[in-house]
N, C-alpha and C positions, 0 to 999 in steps of 0.2 A: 814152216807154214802153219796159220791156225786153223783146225776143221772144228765144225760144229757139226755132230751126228745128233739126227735122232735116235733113240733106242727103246723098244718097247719094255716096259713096266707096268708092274703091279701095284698097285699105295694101297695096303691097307689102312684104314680108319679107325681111331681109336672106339668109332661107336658099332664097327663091326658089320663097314660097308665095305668095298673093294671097289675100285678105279682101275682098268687097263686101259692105257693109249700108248702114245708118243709122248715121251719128254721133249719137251721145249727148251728153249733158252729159260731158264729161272734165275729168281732171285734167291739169297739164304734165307729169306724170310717167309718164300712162297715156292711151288712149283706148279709149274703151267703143262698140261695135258694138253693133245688134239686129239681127234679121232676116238675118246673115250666110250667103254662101255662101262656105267653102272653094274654093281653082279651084290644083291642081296642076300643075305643065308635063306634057301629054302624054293628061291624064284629063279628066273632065267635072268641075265642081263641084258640091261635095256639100254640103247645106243643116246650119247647128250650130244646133242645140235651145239657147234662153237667150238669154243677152248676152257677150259675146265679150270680155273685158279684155286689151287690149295693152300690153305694156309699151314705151315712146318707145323704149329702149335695141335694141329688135328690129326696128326698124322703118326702112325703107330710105327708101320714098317713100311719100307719100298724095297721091290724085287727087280732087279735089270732080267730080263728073260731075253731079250736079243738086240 
């Protein structure tokens, strides 16, 4: 049988943002967030309304945390 889990992750950004949500179903070319918070060096992180599409091209590191 096939499952699709969510699992929460971290994307770092190559410009030295951070994204935490739920991975989505992605494509290789992109991955798609829900329930994201922005986290800036310096500030609190700030919660984005929707699904969050990243492009692989922007993306420095991803962390599975659970």
């Amino acid at each position: 049988m096939f499952a699709v889990r969510r699992r929460k992750v971290v994307v770092n950004l190559l410009d030295g943002r951070a994204l935490m949500g739920e991975r989505r179903l992605s494509w290789p070319w992109q991955v798609v967030l829900s329930g994201a918070h922005l986290a800036r060096q310096g500030q609190e992180p700030v919660a984005v309304d929707g699904r969050v599409i990243v492009p692989r091209h922007r993306i420095d590191f991803i962390q599975v945390v659970g």
